[in-house]
Phi, psi and omega in degrees: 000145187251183210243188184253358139314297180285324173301293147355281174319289180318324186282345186286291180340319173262017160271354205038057156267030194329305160307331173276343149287347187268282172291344178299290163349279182295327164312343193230006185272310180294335187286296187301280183338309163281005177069024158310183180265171175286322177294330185280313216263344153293306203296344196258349199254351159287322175278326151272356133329291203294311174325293195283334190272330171286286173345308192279342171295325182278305139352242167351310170287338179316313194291266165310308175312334199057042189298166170274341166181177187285178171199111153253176165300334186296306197277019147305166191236085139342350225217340182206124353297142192279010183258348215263156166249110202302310184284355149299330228252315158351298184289336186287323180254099058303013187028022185295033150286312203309302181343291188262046163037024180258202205222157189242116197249163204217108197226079180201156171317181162265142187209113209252106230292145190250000000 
């Protein structure tokens, strides 16, 4: 006989609700210890659906550009241009200009590494 666990487990598997299989157990170990509501304890387990299918979305576009590789700011090399201002340029990707449709313009000489 199968329990209502298992039955559970199969159906996420045939939503492909992979996170929430995966997380739902310790999510609901935690919900009970804190007395969530039934609704906070959806919102979490929906909001780590939702977490893994944009990640796998971003994957996937990453994927299709073929780009050769990532480049973010944490492995940038600060040390060079010695000129450049790390907490502008820092505060410029939070991208709060989008908001207000405004623009960025990146403006300098050349300056060729010694």
């Amino acid at each position: 006989m199968t329990t209502a666990e298992e039955v559970l487990a199969q159906q996420l598997r045939r939503l492909q609700l992979h996170s929430i299989l995966q997380h739902y157990p310790a999510l609901a170990e935690q919900a009970a210890r804190e007395s969530w509501t039934h609704g906070r304890f959806l919102e979490h387990l929906i909001a780590g659906e939702i977490a893994r299918r944009d990640e796998a979305l971003v994957r996937r576009r990453v994927k299709a550009a073929r780009l050769p590789s990532i480049k973010t700011l944490d492995g940038f090399d600060w040390s060079w241009p010695k000129k450049i201002n790390r907490a502008q340029v820092q505060h410029l990707f939070r991208l709060e200009f989008l908001p207000q449709h405004g623009n960025v313009i990146l403006l300098g000489g050349v300056d060729y590494a010694t």
